[in-house]
N, C-alpha and C positions, 0 to 999 in steps of 0.2 A: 392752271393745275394746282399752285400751290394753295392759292384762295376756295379752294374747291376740295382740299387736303382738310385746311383750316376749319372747312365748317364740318364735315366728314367729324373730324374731333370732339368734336362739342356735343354729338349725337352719339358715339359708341357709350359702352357699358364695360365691354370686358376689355382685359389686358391685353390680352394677345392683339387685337385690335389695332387700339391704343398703339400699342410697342413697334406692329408694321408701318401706322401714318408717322411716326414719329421716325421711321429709318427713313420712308419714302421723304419726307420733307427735309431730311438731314442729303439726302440724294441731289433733291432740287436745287437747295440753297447752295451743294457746294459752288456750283459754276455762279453764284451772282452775290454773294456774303456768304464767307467764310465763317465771320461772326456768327452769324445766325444761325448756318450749318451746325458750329463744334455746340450750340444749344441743344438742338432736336437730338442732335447725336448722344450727348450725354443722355440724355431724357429715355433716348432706345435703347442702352447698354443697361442702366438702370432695368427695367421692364425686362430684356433680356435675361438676367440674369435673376430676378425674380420670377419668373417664368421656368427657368433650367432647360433653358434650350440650346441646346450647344451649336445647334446651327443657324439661329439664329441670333447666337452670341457671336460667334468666328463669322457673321458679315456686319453686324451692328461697329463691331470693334473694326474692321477693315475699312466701312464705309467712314470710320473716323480719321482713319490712316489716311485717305483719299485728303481729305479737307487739310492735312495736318501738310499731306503732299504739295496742294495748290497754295497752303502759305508759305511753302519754303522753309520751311521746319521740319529737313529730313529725319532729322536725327530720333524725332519723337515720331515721326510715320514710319520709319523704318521698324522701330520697338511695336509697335500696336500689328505692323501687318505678319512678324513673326510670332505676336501673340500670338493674333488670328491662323497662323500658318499650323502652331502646334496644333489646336482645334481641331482643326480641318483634317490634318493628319491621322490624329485618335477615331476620329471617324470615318478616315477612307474617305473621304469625302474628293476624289478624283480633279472635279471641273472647278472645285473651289482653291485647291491648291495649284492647280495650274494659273488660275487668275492673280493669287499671290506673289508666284514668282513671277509675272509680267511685271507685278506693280516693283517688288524689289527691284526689279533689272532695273527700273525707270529712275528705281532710289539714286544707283551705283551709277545709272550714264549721267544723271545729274551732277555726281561728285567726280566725272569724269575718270572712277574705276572700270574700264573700257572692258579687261578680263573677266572680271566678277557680272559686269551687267551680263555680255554674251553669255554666260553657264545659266544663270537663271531665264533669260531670254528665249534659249536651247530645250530648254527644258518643259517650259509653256508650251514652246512652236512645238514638240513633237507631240505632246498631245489634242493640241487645237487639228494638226494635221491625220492624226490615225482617226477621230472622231468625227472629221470633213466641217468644221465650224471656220468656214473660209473666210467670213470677215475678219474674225480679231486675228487668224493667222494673217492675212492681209497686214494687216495693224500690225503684229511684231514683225513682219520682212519690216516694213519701212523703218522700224527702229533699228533692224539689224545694220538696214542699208545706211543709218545715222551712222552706226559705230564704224562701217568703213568710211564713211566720211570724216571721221574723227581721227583714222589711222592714214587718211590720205589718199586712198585709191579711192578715186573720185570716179572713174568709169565705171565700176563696181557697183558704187553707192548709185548711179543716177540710173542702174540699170533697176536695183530695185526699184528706186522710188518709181519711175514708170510705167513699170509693172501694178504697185498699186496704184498710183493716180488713175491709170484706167479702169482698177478694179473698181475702186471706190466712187467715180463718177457715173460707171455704167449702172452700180446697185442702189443710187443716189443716199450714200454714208457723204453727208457733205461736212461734218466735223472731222472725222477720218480726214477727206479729200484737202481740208483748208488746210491741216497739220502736215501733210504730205508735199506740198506746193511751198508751205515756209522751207522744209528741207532739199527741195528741190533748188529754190534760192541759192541755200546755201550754196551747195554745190556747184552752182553757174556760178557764185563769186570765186570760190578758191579758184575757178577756171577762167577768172577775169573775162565773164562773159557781163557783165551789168544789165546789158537788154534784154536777156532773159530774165536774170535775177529781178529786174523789176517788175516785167510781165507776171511773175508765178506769183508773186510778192501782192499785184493789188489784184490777182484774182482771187487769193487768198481771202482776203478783205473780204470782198464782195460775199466768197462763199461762208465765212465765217458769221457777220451780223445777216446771213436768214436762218441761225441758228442760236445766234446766240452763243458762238463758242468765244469767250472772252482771254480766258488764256490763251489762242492762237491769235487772237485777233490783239492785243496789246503786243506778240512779239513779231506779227507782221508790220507792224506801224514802227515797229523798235527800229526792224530792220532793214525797213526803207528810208530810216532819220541815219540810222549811221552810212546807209548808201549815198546821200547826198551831204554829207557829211564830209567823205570820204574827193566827194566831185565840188568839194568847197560850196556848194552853194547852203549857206548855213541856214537862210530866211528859212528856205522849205525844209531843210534836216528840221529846225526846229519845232516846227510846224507836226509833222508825222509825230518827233519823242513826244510832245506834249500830248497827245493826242493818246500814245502808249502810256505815259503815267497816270491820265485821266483815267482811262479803260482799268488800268493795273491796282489803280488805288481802290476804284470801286469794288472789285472783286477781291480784294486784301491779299494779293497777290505779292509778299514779302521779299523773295529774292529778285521776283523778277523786277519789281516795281523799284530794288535798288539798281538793280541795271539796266532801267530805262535812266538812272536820276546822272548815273556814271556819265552816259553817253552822252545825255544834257549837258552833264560839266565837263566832258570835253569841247562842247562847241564854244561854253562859254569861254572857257580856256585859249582856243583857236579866234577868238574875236577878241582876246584880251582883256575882257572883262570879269576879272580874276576872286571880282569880291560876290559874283553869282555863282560861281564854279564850285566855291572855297566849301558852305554849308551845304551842298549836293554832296561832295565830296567824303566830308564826313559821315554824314547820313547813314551812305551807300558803306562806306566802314564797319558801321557796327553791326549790318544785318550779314558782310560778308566774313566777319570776325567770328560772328554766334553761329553762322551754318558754316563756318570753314570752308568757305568757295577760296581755293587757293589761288585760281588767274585771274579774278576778279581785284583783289587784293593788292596784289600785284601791279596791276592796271591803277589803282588805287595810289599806290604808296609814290609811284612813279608820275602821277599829275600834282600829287599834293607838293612835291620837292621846288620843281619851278614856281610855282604858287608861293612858298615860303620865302625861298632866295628875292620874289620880287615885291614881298613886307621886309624885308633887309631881319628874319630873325635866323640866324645860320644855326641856331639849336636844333631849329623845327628840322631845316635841312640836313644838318648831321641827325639826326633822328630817324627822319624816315628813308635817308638813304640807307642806314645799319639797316632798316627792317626788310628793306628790299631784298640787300644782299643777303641778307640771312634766311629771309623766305624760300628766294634763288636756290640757297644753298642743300636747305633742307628737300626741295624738292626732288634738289637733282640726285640728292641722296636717296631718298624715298624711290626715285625712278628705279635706278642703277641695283637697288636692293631687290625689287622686284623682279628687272628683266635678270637675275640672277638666280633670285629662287625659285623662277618659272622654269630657267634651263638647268638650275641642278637634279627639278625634281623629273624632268621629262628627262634627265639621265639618268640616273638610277630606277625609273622604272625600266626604263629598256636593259640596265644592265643585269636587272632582275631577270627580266625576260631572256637574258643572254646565259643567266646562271645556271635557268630553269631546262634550258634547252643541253645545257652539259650534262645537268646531274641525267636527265633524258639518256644523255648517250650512254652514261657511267653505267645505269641501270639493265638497260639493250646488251651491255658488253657482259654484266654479271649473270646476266639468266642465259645468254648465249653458253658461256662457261658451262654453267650448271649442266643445261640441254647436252652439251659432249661430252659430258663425263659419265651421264645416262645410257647415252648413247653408246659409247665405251664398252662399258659391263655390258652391255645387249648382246654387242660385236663377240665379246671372246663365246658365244655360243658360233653364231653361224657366220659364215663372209666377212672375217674380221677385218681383212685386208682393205674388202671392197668399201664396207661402212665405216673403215677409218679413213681411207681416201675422200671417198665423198664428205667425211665432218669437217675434214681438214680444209677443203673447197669454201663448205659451206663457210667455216668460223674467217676464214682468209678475207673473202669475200662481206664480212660483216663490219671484221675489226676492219679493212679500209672504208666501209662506210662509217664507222662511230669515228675515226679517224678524222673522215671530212665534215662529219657534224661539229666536232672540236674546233677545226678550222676554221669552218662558217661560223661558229658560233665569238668563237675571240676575234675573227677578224668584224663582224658587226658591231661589238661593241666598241673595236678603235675606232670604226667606222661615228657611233653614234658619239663617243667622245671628242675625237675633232667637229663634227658636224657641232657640237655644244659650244667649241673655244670659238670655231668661226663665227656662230651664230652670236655670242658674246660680244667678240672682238668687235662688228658690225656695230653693235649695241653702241658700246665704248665709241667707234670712231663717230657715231653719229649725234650720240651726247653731245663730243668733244667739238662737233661742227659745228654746234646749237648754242654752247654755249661760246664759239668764238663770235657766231653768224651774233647771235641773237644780245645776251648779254652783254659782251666785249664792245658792240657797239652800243648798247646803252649807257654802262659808266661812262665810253668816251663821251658821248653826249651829254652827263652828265659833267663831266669835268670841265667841256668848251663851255658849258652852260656858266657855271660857277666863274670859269673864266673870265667873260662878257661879264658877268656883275661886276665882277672887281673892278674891271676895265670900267663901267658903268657908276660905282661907287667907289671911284678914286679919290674923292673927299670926302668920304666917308670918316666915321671917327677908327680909332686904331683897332679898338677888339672886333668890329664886324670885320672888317679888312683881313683880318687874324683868325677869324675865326673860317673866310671861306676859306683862306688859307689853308686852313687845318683839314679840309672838306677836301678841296683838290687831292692833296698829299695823300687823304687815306684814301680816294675813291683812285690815282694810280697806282698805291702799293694792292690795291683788292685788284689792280690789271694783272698786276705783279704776281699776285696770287693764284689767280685762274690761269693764267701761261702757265704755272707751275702744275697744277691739275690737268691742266690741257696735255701738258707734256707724256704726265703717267697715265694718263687714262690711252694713250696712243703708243704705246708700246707692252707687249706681253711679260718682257721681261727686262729691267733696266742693268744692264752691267754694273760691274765695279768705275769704269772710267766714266761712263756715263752718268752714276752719282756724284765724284768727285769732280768732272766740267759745270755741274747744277752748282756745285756748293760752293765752288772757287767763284763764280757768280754773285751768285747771292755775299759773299764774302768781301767781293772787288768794291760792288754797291755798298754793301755796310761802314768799308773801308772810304769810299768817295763821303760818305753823311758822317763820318767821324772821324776826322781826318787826324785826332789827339791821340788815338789810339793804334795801339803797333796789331797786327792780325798776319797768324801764320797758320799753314796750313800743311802739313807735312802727311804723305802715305807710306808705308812701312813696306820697300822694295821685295820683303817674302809673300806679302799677297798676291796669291795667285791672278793672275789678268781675266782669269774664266769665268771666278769670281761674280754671282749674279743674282740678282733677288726680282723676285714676282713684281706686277707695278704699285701693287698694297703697299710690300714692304716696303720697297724703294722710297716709296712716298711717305712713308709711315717713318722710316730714318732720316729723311730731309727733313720733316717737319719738325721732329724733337733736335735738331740741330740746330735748325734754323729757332725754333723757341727758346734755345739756352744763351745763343749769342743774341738774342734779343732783349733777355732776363738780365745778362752783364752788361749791354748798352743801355739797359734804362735804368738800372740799381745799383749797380756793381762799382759805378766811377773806377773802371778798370783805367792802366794805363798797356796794357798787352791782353790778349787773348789769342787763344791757339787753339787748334782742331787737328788731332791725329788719328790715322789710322792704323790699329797693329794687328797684329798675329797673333791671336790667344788658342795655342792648340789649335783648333781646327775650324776655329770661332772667329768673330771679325769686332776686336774691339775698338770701340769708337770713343775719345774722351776730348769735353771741351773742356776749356780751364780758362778761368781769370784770377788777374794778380789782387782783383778788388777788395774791397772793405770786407766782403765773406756778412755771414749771418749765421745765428745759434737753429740751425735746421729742427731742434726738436720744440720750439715755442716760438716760433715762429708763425705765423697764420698760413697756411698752403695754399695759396691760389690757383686759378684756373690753368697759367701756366705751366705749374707743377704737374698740377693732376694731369691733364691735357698727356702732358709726356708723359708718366706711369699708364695710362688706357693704352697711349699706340704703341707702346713695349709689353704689354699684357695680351693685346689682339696678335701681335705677329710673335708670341712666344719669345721675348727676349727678355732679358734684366735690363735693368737702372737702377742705379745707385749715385746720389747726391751728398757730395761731402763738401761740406763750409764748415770755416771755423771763422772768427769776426779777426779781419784786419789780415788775414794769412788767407783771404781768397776762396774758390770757389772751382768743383770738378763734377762733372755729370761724366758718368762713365755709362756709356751703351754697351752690351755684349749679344751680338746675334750669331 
């Protein structure tokens, strides 16, 4: 087809021509060179837009996006297909923006935003379904069926995907069908079935090269090297990856072709041959650094660590384990932000709709009024008696209905208020499982790890010895750390006792690592016991307490430090104090720790105030 394109070209005269062989070959190439695709492509947009065809500008530029897709360069497909999206919009153009938001949705499940792909996803499938265009509706069930895969409900996901395997095999869509069968894999693995997953897996194969579908068919091979992979047998895991980066490199398949290279340096990693792993490793780094694939990264930063510790350079190793943690951390933020502004904002529209439903009644009760006061005047002509009995029935009769509408209406919304804190708190405790399950037992593997080296280079010279040293210490105080998160993330609201049991803690230990130092901790017997703050705050006052007795143990060469809690009017003031060397607080350089505490005093609406003077000491006063 394409050579048949090619000479097609060489014989036309006009543009418009020209401008369609030139999309068509931009179409063909994309599944076999990307390269040579984002060519033709330009060459069509060019012509397009000399032409002034606005619809076949908004596919020229879309069919760019597609290419931009298959190298893994969302970032720039996403921008081109909501060029192409405006377009299509200014002209009503119906089945073209329907296609659009398939292709976004595909942007968002690739970046693993699971809510955002579903809306555009939703939005495709209702119109591929009112117009009866049952294959590509076929095609987004199975991606919908991906994103319950990706949420976990695995019964769910395997019911779509069957649903179209059959669809796609009976109307013989055998690219659809290969695409369908790598997801069905998957599924049979989360459900630790493997003989299926490998069954779906090389028929996949098979269906894929009578097509020529190359991106299914590099992640079916990916994903039968990490299956045996996984069953140790490393000969044939490596056998299938290589096979998927051969497949992946040809068609310049960028993200994926790093995540074939990942899985590669895990085997080599698991065989010990750590100087094969090392430059995979990297590689897969910077394509997943430039598309910001977060769990890949991750996966990343966590092979490289062992990798470094056993070239004896513990820089490398304190390096990438900060980046880990930090990644970790960022994420889990990023998570927790979201499952947050999904539930505040599906409460407030319901309390909208709770509002809307009152002023409703407000409205019923005012024109009721109106109605018998009309009524009224009518009365004193004839039957005043009888027409005021009966308005009286009537109004009685009304005001207990607007009466139970008020009811229903405020008791829905406490209704949909708790239904938010549970649905929250769920949130919270399952983070807090995730990152004990998951995390928690990372660093510890990471510590036993550093461990074994030491134990391993016990004749070592002294700075390496010192340096995992340094590496253990900070990867338990980060254990240190997460128990502390773990703690607020699991509770709604932390008492007064319940902060000061954390902080006499954290105090006990500061006290055991500095044993030259006097530490007292007094609470001011007029605080109330009831006393209690949200798990933010709580969190948000531990942590600037904890950063000021950390600020005096590493600067201050205090010989005392102290921690009180008082009674300010109605307020709970908190002051640390050291007897230390002090510092000139206004020419001074403000570091992170400073700042760090003014942000979590700013977020939960309280003051701080830092007073030093040099040789007279040092006082962080909280007031919440």
């Amino acid at each position: 087809m394409i050579d048949s394109l090619k000479r097609e070209l060489k014989t036309v005269q006009d543009d418009k021509s020209k401008a369609k062989i030139f999309g068509d070959l931009t179409w063909y190439y994309s599944s076999i060179s990307t390269d040579s695709a984002l060519v033709y492509g330009e060459k069509a947009m060019q012509f397009a837009k000399k032409l002034n065809d606005s619809t076949f500008l908004a596919q020229t530029i879309s069919d760019n996006g597609v290419v931009y897709y298959l190298k893994g360069e969302f970032d720039t497909a996403e921008k081109l297909f909501k060029q192409s999206l405006a377009i299509r919009a200014k002209i009503h153009d119906s089945a073209g923006i329907a296609s659009l938001n398939y292709k976004i949705g595909n942007i968002f499940y690739k970046r693993t935003l699971l809510d955002s792909s579903m809306v555009y996803y939703l939005k495709a499938l209702g119109f591929y379904e009112r117009n009866k265009v049952v294959t590509v509706a076929n095609s987004l069930q199975s991606n919908i069926g991906a994103i319950y895969m990706a949420l976990k409900n695995y019964d769910k996901a395997l019911e779509y995907f069957n649903k179209n395997a059959t669809f796609f095999e009976d109307n013989g869509q055998q690219e659809l069908l290969s695409n369908t069968l790598v997801n069905k894999a998957s599924v049979y693995l989360y459900k630790k079935d493997t003989v299926q997953a490998i069954s779906c897996l090389k028929k996949s194969i098979e269906t894929s090269k009578q097509v020529n579908a190359y991106p299914t068919l590099g992640s079916a091979y990916n994903n039968l090297g990490s299956i045996y992979s996984d069953k140790k047998n490393y000969q044939l895991a490596k056998q299938y990856i290589l096979k998927s980066i051969e497949i992946r490199e040809k068609a310049n398949l960028g993200t994926e072709l790093a995540s074939s290279k990942l899985t590669l340096a895990g085997i080599y990693s698991e065989l010990g041959d750590f100087s094969k792993a090392k430059p995979l490793l990297l590689n897969s780094l910077k394509v997943f650094k430039n598309e910001n694939v977060t769990d890949k990264l991750l996966s990343v930063y966590l092979q490289l660590i062992p990798i470094y510790a056993y070239e004896s350079k513990p820089d490398s190793v304190s390096y990438y384990t900060n980046l880990y943690v930090k990644e970790q951390a960022l994420n889990l933020q990023e998570k927790m932000q979201n499952v947050t502004a999904e539930l505040e904002t599906k409460y407030q529209t319901e309390k909208k709709e709770s509002q809307i439903m009152a002023q409703r009644a407000d409205i019923a009760e005012k024109e009721l009024n109106l109605n018998r006061k009309n009524t009224q005047l009518i009365g004193l002509v004839v039957l005043v008696v009888v027409i005021a009995i009966f308005t009286f029935l009537i109004y009685k009769q009304q005001k207990l209905k607007n009466n139970q509408l008020k009811k229903e209406s405020q008791l829905k919304e406490a209704l949909i208020k708790i239904e938010s804190q549970n649905k929250l708190q769920e949130q919270r405790l399952r983070i807090s499982r995730d990152l004990h399950d998951n995390i928690g037992a990372q660093l510890t593997f990471i510590i036993s790890s550093v461990e074994n080296l030491q134990y391993g280079f016990k004749n070592a010279n002294e700075a390496v010895v010192n340096k995992l040293e340094s590496i253990s210490a900070f990867t338990k105080e980060t254990i240190f750390e997460l128990r502390d998160t773990i703690w607020a993330m699991n509770k709604n609201e932390i008492s007064l006792d319940d902060l000061g049991a954390r902080i006499s803690n954290f105090i006990e230990r500061a006290g055991l690592a500095s044993s030259s130092i006097e530490f007292q901790f007094n609470v001011d017997e007029q605080l109330s016991k009831e006393l209690s703050f949200s798990s933010v705050q709580g969190m948000n006052i531990y942590r600037i307490i904890q950063e000021a007795i950390n600020n005096a143990l590493k600067y201050a060469e205090a010989k005392s430090i102290k921690v009180q809690f008082q009674k300010d009017s109605d307020r709970l003031k908190i002051e640390i104090y050291d007897d230390g060397k002090g510092f000139d607080y206004n020419t001074v350089e403000h570091g992170n720790g400073l700042n760090n505490m003014k942000k979590r005093a700013i977020d939960m609406n309280a003051e701080i105030h830092v007073e030093s003077k040099i040789n007279l000491g040092t006082s962080v006063i909280l007031i919440v």
